[in-house]
C-alpha positions as CSV (number, residue, x, y, z in Angstrom):
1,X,0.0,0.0,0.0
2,X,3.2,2.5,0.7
3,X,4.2,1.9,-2.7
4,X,0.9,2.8,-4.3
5,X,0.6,6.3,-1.7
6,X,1.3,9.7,-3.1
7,X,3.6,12.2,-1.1
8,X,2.4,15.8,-0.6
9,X,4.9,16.9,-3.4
10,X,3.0,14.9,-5.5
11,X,-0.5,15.5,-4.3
12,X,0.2,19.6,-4.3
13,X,1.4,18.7,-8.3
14,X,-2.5,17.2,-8.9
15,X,-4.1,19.8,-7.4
16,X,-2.1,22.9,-9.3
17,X,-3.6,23.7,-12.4
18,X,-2.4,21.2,-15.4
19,X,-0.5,19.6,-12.2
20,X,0.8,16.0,-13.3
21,X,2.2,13.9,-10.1
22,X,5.6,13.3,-12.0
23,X,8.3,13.8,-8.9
24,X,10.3,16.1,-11.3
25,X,11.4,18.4,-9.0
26,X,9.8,21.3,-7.1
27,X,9.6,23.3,-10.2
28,X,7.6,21.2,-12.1
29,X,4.2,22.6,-11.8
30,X,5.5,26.1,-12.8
31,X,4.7,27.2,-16.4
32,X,7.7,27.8,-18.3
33,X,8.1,30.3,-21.0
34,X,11.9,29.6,-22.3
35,X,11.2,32.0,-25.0
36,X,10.6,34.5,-22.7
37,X,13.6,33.7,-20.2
38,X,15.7,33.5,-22.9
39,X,15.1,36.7,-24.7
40,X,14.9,38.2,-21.4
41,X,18.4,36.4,-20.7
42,X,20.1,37.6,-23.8
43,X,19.4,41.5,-23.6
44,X,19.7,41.9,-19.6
45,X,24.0,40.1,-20.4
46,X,24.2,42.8,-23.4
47,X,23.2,45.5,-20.6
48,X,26.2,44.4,-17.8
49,X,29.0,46.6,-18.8
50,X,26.6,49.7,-18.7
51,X,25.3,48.6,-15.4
52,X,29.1,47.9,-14.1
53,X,30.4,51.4,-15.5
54,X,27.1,53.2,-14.0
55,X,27.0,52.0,-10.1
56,X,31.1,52.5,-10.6
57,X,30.9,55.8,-11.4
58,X,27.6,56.6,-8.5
59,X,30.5,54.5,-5.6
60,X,33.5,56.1,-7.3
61,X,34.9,52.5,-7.3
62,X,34.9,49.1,-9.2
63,X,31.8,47.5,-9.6
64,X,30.9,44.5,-11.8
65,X,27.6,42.8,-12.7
66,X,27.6,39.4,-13.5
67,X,25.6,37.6,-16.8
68,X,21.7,36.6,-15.2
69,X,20.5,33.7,-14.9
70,X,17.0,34.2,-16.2
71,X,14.8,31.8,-15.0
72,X,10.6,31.5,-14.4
73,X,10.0,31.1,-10.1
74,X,7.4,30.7,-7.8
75,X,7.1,32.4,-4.4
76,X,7.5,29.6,-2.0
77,X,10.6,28.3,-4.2
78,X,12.4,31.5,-4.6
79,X,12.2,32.7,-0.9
80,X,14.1,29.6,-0.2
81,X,17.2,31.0,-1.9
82,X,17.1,34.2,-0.2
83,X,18.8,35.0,3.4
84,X,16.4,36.2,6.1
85,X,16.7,39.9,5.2
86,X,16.5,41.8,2.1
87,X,15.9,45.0,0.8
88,X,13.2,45.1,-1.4
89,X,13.0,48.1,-3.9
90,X,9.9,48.4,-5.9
91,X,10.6,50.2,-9.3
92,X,7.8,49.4,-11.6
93,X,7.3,49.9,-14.6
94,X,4.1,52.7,-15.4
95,X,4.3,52.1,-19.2
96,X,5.5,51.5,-22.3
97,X,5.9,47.1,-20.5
98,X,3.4,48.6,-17.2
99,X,3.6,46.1,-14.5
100,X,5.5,44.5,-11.2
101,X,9.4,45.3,-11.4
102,X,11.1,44.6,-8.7
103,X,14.9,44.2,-6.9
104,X,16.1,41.8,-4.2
105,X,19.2,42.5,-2.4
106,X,20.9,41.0,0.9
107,X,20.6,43.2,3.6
108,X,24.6,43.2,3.5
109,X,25.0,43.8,0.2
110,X,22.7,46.7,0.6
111,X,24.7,48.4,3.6
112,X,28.0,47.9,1.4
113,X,26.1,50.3,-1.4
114,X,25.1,52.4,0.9
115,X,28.5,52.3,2.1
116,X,30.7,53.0,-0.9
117,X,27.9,55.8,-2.3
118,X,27.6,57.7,1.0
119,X,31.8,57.1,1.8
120,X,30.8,55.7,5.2
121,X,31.5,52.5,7.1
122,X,29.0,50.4,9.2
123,X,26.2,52.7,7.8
124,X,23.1,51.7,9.2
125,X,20.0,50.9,6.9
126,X,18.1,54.3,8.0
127,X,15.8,55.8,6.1
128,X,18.9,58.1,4.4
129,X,20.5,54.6,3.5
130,X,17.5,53.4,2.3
131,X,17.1,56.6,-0.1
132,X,20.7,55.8,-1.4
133,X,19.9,52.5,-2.7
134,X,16.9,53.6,-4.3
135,X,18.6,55.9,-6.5
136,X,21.0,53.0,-7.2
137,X,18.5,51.2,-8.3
138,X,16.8,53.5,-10.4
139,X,19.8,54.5,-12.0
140,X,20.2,50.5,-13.1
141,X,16.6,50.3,-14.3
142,X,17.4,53.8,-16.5
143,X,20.3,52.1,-17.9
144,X,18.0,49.2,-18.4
145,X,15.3,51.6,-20.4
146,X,17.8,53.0,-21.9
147,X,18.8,49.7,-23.7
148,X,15.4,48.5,-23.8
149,X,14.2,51.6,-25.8
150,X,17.0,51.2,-28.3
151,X,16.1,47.7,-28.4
152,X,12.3,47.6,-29.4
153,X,12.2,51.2,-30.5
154,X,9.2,51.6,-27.2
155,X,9.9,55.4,-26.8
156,X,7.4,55.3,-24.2
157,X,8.5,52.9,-21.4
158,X,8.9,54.6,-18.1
159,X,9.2,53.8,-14.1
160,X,7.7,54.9,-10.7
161,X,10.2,56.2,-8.3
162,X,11.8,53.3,-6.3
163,X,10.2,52.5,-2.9
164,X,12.6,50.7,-0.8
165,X,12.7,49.0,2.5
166,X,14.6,46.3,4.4
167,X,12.4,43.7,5.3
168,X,12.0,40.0,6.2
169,X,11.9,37.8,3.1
170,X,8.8,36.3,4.3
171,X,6.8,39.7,4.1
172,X,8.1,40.9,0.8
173,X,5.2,41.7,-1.7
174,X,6.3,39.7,-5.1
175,X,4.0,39.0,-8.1
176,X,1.3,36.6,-8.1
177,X,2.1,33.2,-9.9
178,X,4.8,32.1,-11.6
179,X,7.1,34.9,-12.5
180,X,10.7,35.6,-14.1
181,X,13.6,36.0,-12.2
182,X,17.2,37.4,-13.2
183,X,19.6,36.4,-10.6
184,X,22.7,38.7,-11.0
185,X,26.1,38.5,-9.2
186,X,27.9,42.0,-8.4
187,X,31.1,42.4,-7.2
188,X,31.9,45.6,-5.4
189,X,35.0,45.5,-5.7
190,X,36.6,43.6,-2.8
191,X,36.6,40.1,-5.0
192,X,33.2,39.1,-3.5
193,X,30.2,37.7,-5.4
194,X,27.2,38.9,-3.7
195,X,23.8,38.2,-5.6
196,X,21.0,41.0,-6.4
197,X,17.7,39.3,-8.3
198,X,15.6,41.2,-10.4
199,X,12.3,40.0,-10.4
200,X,9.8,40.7,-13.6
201,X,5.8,40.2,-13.5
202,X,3.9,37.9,-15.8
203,X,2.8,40.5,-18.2
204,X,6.5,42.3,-17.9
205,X,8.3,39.3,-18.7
206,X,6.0,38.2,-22.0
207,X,5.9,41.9,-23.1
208,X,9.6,42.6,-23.5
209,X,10.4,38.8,-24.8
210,X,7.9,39.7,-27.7
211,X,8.7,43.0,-28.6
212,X,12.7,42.0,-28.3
213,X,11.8,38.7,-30.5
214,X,9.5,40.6,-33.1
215,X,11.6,43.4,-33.0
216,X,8.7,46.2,-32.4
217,X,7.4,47.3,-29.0
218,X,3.8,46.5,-28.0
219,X,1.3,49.4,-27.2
220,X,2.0,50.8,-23.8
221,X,-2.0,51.3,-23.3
222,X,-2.0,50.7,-19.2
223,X,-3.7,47.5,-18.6
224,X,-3.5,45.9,-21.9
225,X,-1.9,42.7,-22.8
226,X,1.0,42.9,-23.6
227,X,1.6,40.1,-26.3
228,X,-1.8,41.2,-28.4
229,X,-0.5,44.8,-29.2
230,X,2.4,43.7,-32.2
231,X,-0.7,42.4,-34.0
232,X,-3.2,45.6,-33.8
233,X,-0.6,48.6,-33.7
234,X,3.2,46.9,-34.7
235,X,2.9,44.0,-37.4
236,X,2.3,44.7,-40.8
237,X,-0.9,42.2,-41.1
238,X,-2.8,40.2,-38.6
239,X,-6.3,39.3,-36.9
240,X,-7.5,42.4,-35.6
241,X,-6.7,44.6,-38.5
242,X,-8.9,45.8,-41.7
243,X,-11.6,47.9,-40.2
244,X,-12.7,45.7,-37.5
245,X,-14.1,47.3,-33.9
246,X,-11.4,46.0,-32.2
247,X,-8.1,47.2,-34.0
248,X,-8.7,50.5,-34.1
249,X,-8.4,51.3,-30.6
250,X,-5.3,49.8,-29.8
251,X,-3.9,51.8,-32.7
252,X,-4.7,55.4,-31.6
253,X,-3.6,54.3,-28.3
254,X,0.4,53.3,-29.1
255,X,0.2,56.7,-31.3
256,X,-0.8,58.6,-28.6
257,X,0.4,57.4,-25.4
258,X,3.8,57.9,-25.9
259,X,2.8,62.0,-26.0
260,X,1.0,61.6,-22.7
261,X,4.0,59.6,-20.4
262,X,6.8,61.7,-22.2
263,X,7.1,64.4,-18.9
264,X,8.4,61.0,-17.2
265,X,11.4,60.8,-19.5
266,X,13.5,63.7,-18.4
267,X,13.6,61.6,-15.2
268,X,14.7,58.7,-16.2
269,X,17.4,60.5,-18.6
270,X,19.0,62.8,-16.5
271,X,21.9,63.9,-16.8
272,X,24.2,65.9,-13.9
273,X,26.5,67.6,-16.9
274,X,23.3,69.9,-17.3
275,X,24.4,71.8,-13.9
276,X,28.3,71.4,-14.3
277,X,28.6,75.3,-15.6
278,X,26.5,76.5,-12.4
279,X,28.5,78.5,-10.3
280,X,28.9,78.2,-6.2
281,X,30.5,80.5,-3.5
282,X,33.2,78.1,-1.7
283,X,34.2,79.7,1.7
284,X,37.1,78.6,4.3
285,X,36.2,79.0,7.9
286,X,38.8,79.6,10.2
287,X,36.5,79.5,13.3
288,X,33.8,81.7,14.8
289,X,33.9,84.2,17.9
290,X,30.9,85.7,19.5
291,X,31.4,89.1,21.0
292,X,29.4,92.1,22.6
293,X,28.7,95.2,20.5
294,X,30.7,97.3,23.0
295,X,33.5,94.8,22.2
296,X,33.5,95.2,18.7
297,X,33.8,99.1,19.0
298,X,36.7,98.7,21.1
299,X,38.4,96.2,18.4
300,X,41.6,98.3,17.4
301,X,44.8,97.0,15.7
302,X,46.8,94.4,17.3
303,X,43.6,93.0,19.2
304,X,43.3,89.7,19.2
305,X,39.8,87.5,19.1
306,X,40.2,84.1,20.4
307,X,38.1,81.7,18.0
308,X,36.0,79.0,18.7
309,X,38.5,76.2,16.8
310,X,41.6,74.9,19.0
311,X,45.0,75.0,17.5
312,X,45.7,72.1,14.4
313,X,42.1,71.3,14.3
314,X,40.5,70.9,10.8
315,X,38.6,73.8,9.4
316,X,35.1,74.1,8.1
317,X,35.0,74.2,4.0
318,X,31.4,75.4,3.0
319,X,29.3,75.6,-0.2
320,X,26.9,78.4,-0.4
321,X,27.5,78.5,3.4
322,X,26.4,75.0,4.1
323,X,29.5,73.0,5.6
324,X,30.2,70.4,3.1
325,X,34.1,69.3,4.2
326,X,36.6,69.6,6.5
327,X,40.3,70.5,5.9
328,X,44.0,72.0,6.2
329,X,45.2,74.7,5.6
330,X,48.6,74.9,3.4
331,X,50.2,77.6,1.8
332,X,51.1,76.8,-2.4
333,X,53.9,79.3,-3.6
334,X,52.8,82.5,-2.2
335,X,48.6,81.8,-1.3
336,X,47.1,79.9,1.4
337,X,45.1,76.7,0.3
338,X,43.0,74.2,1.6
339,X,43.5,70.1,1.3
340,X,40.5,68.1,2.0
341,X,40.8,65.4,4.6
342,X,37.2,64.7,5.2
343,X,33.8,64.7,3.4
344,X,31.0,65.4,5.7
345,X,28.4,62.7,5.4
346,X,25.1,63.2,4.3
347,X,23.4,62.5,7.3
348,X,25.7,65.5,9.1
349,X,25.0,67.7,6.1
350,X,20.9,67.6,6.5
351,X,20.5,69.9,9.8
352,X,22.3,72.1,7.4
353,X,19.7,72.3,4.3
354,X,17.0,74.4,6.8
């Protein structure tokens, strides 16, 4: 009778939609789409050098991305290969492919980020660090639209800010269903391979794969299906088209709503040389004194004020009179200068901004 009994792998496989009790493997009742993962596989390892070159240039050190492994996941299978904490940022996409985009990254790997961008050790995952890695992110997914644009030719694919937040893996809000996973491997420099996943929704998944296989984006109409628009608005002949109610909508809308999400692009293109020419009053403090107005009127020459900073302690460098740095002073040829020997951290710098 043992022999003949199913185990619960098996009995969970019958009772999944098109289950089969096959003892495959724990992926076995997940619908796969290798066209999908492998379109998906094949543009995200043509995107890695941008990626490296950008979150190098944001930590002013070496960073590399790995090649993904693309693969199709369920929830209960994919939390198992993630550690206990992660920091989930939610960046996803509002059109042009709209649906669930997300990033999954150790807890550790997220405080080295934070780290290297904020040029701080043992940073804490605060709210500030929190905002740091969300504009890491969202600097990878506009290198990603970037290539994805130049790709398909979708002018019209845009993201919501990222929302970020470290978490337990067991609370993090991931798609419904199966749904695609890119497991990348970054290297911050120190020779370590820490892993970062990107994580695609049903619809995001199948709408890139076909406009990247077909070579023509889908409509970016919010809501729509992804893998029905190449037929009504982006292939030269198919069902839907010759005067039939159903094709002419679809077709206004990939005309139009390009127009309507373009005040998202400057956002996702841009660029810090646009405020390189901008002037900004630098000032050296010495130290401060505060004195009585009688005081003052008695100031002749040879007085002496007794400052507020001790002798050999660093002085205050400032940037439209909020302190930025910290320094010493030096004197090159005949005029005093100033070498930096510390950058004042972001967190100190933000009492300043009021």
């Amino acid at each position: 009778m043992s022999d003949s009994a199913l185990s619960q792998a098996e009995i969970d496989a019958l009772l999944a939609p098109g289950g089969k009790a096959s003892g495959g493997g724990p992926d076995d009742s997940i619908p796969e789409n290798t066209a999908d993962a492998g379109a998906l596989e094949a543009f995200l390892g043509g995107t890695v050098a941008s990626l490296s070159a950008n979150l190098s240039a944001m930590t002013g050190g070496s960073v590399a991305f790995s090649t993904p492994k693309v693969g199709n996941k369920e929830r209960d299978a994919f939390l198992g290969d993630l550690p206990n904490m992660v920091t989930v940022v939610k960046v996803d996409f509002t059109s042009g492919f709209p649906g669930e985009h997300i990033f999954l990254i150790p807890e550790e790997t997220a405080k080295s980020i934070a780290s290297l961008m904020n040029k701080e050790e043992n940073i804490a995952l605060d709210d500030m660090a929190m905002s740091v890695v969300g504009e890491a992110v969202s600097q990878i997914t506009g290198t990603l639209i970037t290539a994805l644009t130049g790709k398909t030719g979708n002018k019209s694919i845009a993201s919501a800010p990222p929302e970020a937040a470290n978490i337990p893996k067991a609370t993090a809000a991931l798609p419904a269903g199966a749904f695609t996973v890119a497991a990348f491997e970054l290297d911050l420099g120190d020779g370590k391979k820490q892993p970062i996943w990107e994580i695609f929704g049903p619809s995001v998944a199948s709408g890139i794969s076909a406009a990247l296989t077909a070579g023509a984006a889908p409509s970016a109409a919010p809501g729509g299906k992804a893998g029905a628009a190449p037929a009504g608005g982006g292939a030269p002949s198919g069902g839907v088209v010759g005067g039939g109610g159903f094709g002419a909508p679809p077709n206004m809308q990939s005309v139009q709503y390009p127009n309507l999400s373009s005040t998202n692009a400057p956002r996702e293109q841009g660029n810090i040389g646009l405020l390189m020419d901008v002037s900004m009053e630098m000032t050296v403090e010495l130290g401060r004194a505060r004195k009585q107005i009688k005081e003052i009127l008695s100031m002749g020459e040879g007085t002496i004020i007794e400052l507020d900073k001790l002798a050999g302690e660093p002085v205050d460098i400032l940037v439209n009179h909020k302190l930025i740095a910290k320094g010493e002073v030096v004197v090159i040829d005949e005029s005093f200068g100033v070498r930096v020997t510390e950058i004042v951290s972001p967190s100190e710098r933000m009492p300043n901004v009021n």
